[in-house]
N, C-alpha and C positions, 0 to 999 in steps of 0.2 A: 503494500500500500504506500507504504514510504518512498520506496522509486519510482514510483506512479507521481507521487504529492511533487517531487522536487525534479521531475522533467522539466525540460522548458516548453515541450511542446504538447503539455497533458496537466489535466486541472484533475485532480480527484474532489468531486463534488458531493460521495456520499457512501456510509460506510455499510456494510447490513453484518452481523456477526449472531450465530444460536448463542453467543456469552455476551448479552449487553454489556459490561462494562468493558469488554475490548473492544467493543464498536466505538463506544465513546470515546475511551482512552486514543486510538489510533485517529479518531475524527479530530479529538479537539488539536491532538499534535497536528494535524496536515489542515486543519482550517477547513475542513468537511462538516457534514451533517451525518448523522445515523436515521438509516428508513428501511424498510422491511424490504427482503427481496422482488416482495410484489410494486410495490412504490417504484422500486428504482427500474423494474421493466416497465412500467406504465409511464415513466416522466421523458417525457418528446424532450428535454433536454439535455437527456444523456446519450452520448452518442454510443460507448462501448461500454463492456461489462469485462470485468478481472475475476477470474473465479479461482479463488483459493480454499476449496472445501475438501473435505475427507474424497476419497477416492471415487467412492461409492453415490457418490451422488451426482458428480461431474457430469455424467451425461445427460441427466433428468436437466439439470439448471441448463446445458450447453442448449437442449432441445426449445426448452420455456426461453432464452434469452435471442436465440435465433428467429423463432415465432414472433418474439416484441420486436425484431427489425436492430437489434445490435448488433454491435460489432466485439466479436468473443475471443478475448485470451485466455487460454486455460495453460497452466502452466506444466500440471503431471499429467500423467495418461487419461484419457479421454474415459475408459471401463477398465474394467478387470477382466474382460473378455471379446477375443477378438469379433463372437456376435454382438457383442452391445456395443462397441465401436460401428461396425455395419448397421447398427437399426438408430444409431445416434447418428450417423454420417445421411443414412435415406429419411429421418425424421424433419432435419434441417430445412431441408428443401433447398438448400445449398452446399454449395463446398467448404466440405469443411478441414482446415488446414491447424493441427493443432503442434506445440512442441510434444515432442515423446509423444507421437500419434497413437506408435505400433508397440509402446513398452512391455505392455502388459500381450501381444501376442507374438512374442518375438519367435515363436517355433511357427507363427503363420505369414510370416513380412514377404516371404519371397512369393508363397503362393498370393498373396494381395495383391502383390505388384504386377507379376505374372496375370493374372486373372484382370486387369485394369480397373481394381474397384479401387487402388492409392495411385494416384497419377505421379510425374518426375517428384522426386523427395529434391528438396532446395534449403539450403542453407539457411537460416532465420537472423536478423539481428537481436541481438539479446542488449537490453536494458538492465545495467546493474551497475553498484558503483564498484 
């Protein structure tokens, strides 16, 4: 959240955390507000979503945050399995390009790419200090 807050070219406008006072805590350091997950895919003036949840949920928020018309970082694996990466990838209704796409099915990476359902894997630039 923090590398988010002190980009030059990214405003963190709003925190959601299941431990309110880490929502706070991280909001009042970066000059943000704290709002429910739903809040913050409903608000037309947030343009993208940062999802730093347990694993296990990634794909449920990537699908709800795709749907509200954002723009989605996800930082760990997409699922815990290479079908629910596939039903989170067709759920989108778009392409979806995530870091560690294929972590969690790395005994299925070659058949993915083979099979044309991960298109060229490309490089990402990463944001960190």
């Amino acid at each position: 959240g923090l590398n988010v807050a002190r980009h030059k070219n990214a405003k963190l406008v709003a925190v959601a955390d299941a431990h309110a006072a880490a929502a706070e805590a991280l909001a009042a350091e970066a000059g943000a507000r704290t709002a429910s997950i739903e809040a913050i895919l409903a608000d037309q003036g947030i343009d993208a979503v940062l999802i730093c949840t347990p694993t296990d949920m990634h794909a449920d928020q990537i699908e709800m945050a795709a749907k509200a018309g954002k723009a989605i970082f996800c930082e760990k694996p997409v699922a815990l399995s290479a079908d629910r990466v596939r039903a989170c990838r067709s759920g989108c209704g778009r392409t979806l390009r995530a870091v560690r796409l294929l972590q969690a099915a790395r005994g299925d990476r070659r058949g993915m790419r083979a099979s044309g359902e991960v298109g060229r894997v490309k490089p990402s630039a990463r944001m960190h200090r």
